[in-house]
Steps between C-alpha positions, in 0.01 A plus 500: 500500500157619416206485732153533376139533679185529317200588662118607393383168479157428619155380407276687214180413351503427081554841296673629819851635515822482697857648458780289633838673642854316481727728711873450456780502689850653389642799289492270168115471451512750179747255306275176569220377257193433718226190422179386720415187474239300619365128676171385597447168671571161291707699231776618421706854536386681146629859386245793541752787350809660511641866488849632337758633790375890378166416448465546138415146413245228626374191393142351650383126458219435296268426753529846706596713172255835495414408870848552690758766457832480644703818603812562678589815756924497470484802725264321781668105409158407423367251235129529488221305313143648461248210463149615333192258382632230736315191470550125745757368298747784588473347888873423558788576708683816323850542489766744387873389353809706378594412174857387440479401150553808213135625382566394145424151618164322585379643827251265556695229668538484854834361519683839333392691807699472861374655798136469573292631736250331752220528292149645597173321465189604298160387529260561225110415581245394270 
């Protein structure tokens, strides 16, 4: 069993910045893939990125790519995700999900990924 809890949500003005947390529970954090995904009201859950179990591979969606970098802190069980040049449409409820599914595969979909987190909610102004 894996608990997560993300926090450093909050509300930003357009070209501001936030960094999101996902804390995790257990002694197993270093061995799990990590994603952060994302849904705003009306639509559905979409993939933001995902980071390898050591750290040394990511993978962004389109729409944040150059704008959001994910990292990962094995020694602290800490997944973050830096988000730059935010603009209105990133306004969603965050969340952060341990990857069950081998890395080799596509880590975009939600359904390879198990535990999740309560997710965190961001608030971009125009």
């Amino acid at each position: 069993q894996v608990q997560l809890v993300e926090s450093g949500g909050g509300l930003v003005q357009a070209g501001g910045s936030l960094r999101l947390s996902c804390a995790a529970s257990g002694r197993t954090f270093m061995s799990y893939h990590m994603g952060w995904f994302r849904q705003a009201p009306g639509k559905e859950r979409e993939f933001v990125a995902a980071i390898s179990s050591g750290g040394g591979s990511t993978s962004y969606a389109d729409s944040v790519k150059g704008r959001f970098t994910i990292s990962k802190n094995n020694a602290k069980n800490t997944v973050y995700l830096q988000m730059n040049s935010l603009k209105p449409e990133d306004t969603a409820v965050y969340y952060c999900a341990t990857r069950r599914a081998p890395w080799r595969y596509d880590v975009s979909l939600g359904d390879d990924y198990d535990y999740w987190g309560q997710g965190t909610q961001v608030t971009v102004s125009s």
